[in-house]
LOVOSE-384216 format. One line per 3 residues: their letters; for each residue x, y, z of N, C-alpha, C, O. Coordinates in steps of 0.1 Angstrom, whole numbers, always signed. Layout:
a> X:Y:Z:X:Y:Z:X:Y:Z:X:Y:Z  ...
***
This chain:
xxx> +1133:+1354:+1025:+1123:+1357:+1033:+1116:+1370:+1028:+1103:+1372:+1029  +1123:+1378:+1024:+1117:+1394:+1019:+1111:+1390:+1006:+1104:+1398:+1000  +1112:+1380:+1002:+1105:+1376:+984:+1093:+1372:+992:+1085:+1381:+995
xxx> +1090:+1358:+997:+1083:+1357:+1005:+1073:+1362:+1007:+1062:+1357:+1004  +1075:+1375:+1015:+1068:+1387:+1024:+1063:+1393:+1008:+1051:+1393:+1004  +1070:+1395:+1003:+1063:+1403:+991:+1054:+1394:+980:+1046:+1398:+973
xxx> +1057:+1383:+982:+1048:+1370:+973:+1034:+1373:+979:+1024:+1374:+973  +1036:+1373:+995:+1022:+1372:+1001:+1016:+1383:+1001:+1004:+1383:+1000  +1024:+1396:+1004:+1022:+1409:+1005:+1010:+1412:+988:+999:+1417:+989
xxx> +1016:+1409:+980:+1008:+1407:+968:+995:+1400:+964:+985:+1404:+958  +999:+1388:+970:+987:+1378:+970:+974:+1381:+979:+963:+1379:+975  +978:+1389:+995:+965:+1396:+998:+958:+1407:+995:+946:+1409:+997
xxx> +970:+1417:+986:+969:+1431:+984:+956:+1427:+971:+946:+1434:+970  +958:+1416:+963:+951:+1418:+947:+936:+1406:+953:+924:+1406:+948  +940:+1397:+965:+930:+1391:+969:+919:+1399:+973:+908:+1396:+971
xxx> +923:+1410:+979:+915:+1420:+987:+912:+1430:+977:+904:+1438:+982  +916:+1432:+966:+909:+1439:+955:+900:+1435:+945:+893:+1441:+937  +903:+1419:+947:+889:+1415:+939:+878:+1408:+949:+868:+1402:+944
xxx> +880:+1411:+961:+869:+1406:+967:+859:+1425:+969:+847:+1427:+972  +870:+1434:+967:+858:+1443:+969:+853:+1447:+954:+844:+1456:+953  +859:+1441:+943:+846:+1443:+931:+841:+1435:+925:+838:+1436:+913
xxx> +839:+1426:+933:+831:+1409:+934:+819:+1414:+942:+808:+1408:+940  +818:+1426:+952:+807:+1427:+961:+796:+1425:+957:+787:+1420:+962  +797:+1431:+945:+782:+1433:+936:+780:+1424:+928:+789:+1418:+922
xxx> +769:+1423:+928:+767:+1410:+911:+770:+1412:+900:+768:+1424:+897  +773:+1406:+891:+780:+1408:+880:+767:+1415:+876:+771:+1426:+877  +757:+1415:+873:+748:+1419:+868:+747:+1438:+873:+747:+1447:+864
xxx> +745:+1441:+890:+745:+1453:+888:+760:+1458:+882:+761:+1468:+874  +770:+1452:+885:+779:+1458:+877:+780:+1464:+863:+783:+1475:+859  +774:+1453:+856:+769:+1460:+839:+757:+1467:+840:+754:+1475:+830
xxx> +751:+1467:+846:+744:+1475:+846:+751:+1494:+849:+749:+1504:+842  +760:+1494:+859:+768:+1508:+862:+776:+1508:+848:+779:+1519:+844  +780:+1497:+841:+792:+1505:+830:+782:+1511:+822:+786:+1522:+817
xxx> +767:+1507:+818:+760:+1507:+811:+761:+1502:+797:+754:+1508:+789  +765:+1496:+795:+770:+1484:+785:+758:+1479:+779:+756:+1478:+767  +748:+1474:+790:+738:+1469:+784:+729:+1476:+773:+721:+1470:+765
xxx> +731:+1491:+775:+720:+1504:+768:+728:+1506:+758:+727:+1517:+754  +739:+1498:+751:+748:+1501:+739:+739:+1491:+727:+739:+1494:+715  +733:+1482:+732:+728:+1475:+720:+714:+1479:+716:+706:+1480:+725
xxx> +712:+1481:+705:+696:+1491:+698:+689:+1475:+701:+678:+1480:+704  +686:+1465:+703:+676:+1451:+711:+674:+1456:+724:+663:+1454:+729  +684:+1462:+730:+680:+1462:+744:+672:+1478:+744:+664:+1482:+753
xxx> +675:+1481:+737:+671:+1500:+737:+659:+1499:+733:+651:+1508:+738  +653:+1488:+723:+640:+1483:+719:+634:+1474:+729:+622:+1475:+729  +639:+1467:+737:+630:+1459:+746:+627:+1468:+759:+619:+1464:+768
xxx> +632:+1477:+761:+630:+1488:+774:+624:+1493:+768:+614:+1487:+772  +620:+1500:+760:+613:+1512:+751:+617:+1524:+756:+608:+1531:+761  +628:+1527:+756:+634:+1538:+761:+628:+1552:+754:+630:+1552:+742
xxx> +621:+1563:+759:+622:+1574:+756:+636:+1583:+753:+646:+1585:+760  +632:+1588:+742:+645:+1598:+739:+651:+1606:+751:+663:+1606:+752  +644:+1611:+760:+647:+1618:+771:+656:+1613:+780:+665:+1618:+787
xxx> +649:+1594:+778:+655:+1586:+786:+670:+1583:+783:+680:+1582:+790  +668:+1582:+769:+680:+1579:+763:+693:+1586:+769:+702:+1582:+776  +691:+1598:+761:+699:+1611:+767:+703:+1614:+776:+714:+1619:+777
xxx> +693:+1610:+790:+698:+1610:+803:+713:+1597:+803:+724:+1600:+806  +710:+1589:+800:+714:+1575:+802:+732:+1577:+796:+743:+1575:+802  +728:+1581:+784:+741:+1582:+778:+753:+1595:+786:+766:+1593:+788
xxx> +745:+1605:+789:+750:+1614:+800:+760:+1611:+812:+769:+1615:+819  +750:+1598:+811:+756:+1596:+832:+761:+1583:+825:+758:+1574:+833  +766:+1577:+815:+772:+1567:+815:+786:+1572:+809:+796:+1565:+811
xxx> +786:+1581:+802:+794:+1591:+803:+803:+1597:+817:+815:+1594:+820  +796:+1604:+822:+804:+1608:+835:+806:+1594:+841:+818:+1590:+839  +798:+1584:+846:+806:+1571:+852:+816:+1567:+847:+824:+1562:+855
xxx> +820:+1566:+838:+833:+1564:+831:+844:+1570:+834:+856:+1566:+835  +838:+1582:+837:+852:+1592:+830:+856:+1593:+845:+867:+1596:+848  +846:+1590:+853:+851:+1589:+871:+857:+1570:+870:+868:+1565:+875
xxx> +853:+1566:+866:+860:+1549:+868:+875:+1549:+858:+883:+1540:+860  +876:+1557:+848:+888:+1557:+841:+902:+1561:+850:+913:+1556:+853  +891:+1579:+856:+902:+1586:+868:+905:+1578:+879:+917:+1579:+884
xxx> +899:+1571:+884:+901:+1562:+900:+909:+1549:+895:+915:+1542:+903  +907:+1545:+879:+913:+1535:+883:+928:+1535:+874:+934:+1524:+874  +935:+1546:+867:+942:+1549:+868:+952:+1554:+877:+964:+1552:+874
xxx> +948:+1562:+892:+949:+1563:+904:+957:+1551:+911:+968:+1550:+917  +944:+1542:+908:+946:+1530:+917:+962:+1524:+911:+971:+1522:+920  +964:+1523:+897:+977:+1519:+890:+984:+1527:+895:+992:+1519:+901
xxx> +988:+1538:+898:+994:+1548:+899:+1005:+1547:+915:+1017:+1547:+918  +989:+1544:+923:+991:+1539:+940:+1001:+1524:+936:+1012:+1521:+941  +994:+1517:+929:+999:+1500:+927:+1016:+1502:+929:+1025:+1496:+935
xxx> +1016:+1513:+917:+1030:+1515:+910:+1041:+1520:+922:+1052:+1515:+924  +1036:+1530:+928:+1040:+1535:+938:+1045:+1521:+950:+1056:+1521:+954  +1039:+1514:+953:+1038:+1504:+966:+1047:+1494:+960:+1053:+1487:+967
xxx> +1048:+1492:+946:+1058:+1482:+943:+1071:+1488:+943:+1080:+1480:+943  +1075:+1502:+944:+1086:+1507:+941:+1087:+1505:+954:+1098:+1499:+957  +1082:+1508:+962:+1086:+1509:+979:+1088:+1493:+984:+1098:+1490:+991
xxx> +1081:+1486:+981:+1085:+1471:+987:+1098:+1463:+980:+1104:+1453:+984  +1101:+1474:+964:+1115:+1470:+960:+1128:+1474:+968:+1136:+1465:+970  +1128:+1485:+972:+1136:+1491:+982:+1140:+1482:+985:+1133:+1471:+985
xxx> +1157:+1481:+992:+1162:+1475:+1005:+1159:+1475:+1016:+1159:+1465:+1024  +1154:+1489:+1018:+1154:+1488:+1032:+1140:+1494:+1029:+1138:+1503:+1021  +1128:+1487:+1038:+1112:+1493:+1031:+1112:+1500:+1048:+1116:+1498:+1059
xxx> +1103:+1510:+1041:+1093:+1516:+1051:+1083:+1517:+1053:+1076:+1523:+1045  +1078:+1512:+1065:+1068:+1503:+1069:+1055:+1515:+1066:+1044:+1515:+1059  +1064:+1527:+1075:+1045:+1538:+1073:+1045:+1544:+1056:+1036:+1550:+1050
xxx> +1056:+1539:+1051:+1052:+1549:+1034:+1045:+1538:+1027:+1040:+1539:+1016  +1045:+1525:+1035:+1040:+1509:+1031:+1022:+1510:+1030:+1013:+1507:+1022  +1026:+1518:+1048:+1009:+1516:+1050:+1001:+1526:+1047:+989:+1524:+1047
xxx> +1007:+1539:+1045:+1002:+1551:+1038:+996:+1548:+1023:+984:+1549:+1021  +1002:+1544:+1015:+998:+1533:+1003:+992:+1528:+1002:+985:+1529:+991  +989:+1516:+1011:+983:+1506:+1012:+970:+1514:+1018:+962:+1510:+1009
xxx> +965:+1519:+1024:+949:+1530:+1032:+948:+1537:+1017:+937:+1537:+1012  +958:+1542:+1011:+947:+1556:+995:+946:+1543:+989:+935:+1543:+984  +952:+1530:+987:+944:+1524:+974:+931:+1517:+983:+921:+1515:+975
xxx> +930:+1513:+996:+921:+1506:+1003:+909:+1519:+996:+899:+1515:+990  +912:+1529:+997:+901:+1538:+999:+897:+1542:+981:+885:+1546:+978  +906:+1542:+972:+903:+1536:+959:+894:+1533:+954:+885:+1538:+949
xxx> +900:+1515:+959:+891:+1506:+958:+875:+1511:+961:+866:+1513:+953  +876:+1513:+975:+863:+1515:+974:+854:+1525:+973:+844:+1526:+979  +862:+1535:+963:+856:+1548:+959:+847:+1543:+945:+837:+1548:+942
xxx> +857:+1526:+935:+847:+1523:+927:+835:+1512:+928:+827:+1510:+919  +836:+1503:+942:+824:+1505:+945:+813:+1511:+946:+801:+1507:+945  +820:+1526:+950:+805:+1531:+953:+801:+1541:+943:+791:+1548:+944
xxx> +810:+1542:+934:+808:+1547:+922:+799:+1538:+910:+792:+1541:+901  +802:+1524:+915:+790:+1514:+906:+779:+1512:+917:+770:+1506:+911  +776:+1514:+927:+763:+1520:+933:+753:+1532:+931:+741:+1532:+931
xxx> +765:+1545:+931:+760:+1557:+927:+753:+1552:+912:+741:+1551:+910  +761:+1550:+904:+756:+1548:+892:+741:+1536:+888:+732:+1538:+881  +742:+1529:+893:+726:+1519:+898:+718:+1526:+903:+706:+1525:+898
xxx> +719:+1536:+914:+711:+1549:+923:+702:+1558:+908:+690:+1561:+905  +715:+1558:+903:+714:+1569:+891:+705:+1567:+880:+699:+1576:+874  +704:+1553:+877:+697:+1548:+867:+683:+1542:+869:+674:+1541:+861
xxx> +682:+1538:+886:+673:+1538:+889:+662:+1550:+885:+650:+1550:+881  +672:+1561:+889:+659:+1572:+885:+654:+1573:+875:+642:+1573:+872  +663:+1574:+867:+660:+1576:+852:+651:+1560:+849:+640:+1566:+850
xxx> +648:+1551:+847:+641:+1539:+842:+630:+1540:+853:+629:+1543:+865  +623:+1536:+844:+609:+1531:+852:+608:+1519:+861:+611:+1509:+853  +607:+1515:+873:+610:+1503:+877:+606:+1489:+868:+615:+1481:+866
xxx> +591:+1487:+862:+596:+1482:+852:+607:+1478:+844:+610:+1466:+843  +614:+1489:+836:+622:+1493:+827:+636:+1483:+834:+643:+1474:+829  +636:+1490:+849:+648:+1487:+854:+645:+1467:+859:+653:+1458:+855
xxx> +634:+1464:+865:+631:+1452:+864:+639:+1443:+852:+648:+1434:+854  +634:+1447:+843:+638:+1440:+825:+650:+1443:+827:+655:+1435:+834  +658:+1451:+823:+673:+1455:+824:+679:+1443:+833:+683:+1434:+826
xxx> +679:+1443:+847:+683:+1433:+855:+682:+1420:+848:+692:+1413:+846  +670:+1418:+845:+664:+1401:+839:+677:+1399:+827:+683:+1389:+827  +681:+1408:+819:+687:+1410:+807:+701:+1406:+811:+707:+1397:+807
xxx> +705:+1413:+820:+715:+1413:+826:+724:+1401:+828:+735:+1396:+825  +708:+1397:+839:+714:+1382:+846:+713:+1371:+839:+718:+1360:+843  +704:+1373:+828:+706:+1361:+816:+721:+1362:+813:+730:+1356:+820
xxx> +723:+1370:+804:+742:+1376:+799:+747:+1370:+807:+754:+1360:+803  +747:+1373:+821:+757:+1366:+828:+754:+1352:+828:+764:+1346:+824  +746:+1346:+831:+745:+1340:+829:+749:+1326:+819:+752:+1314:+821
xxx> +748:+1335:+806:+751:+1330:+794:+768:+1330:+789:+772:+1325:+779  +776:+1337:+796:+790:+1337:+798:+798:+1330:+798:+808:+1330:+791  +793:+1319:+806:+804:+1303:+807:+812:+1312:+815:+809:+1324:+820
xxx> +826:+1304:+817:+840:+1304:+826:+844:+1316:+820:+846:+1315:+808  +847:+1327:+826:+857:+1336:+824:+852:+1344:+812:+859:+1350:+804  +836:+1344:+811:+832:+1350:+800:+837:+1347:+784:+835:+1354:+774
xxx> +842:+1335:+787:+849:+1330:+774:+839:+1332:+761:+827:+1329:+761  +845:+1338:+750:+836:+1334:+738:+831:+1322:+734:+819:+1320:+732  +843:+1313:+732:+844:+1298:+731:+834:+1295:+739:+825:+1303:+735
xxx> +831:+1290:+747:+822:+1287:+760:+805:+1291:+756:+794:+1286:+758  +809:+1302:+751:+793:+1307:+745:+788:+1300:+736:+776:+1297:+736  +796:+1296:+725:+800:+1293:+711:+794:+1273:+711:+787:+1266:+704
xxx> +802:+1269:+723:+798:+1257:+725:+785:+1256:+732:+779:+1246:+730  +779:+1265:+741:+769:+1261:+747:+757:+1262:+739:+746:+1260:+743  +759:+1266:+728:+749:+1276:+717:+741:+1262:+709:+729:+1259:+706
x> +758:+1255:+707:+762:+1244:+695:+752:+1230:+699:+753:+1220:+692
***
């Protein structure tokens, strides 16, 4: 019964963490890693000014280095809540104490890939940011299942 509880205990804990970084579309998501502004095509079809540039690389910089810290955290909390549900005898409030900082985690990097969309909005011209999106949601688009290479590879063929 206690495997059980912890089978399901798991199965809602990681359901409930990718339903909250599913919220967003794959598209604003790459858009916050900034991923998209790593390739010199895409840096050419925006026509990014240097200014722009610079900004960009800045704050894709700090987003990082805040999504590196939270989601090491988050491992950190994970790591913690499995040690406690190994226990013999578990404790319910050090259960749910756990269970509320990674809830609150979680959705520290949602809104850290919002902040970061907020962020870039400023910097791009809505145009600019228009096209970015379009770019985006082709990529995703163009992904297949699970982002597979293969899948690219065949749809290309």
């Amino acid at each position: 019964m206690k495997r059980n509880f912890i089978a399901v205990f798991f199965f809602l804990l990681f359901s409930f963490s990718w339903l909250i970084i599913t919220q967003i579309p794959y598209a604003s998501a790459e858009l916050s890693t900034g991923n998209n502004l790593a390739t010199p095509n895409i840096i050419n079809e925006l026509s990014l000014t240097p200014e722009q540039r610079e900004l960009l690389k800045e704050q894709r910089y700090q987003e990082r280095y805040k999504m590196i810290n939270t989601r090491n955290k988050i491992r950190l909390k994970e790591l913690e809540l499995r040690h406690e549900l190994e226990k013999k005898e578990i404790n319910r409030e050090a259960v749910d104490k756990i269970l509320a900082e990674l809830k609150k985690l979680q959705s520290n990097i949602l809104e850290q890939r919002v902040e970061a969309i907020l962020k870039m909005k400023e910097i791009l011209t809505p145009e600019q940011f228009e096209k970015l999106q379009s770019i985006s949601e082709q990529r995703y688009k163009n992904r297949g299942r699970f982002g597979s290479k293969i899948n690219r590879v065949k749809k290309q063929e």
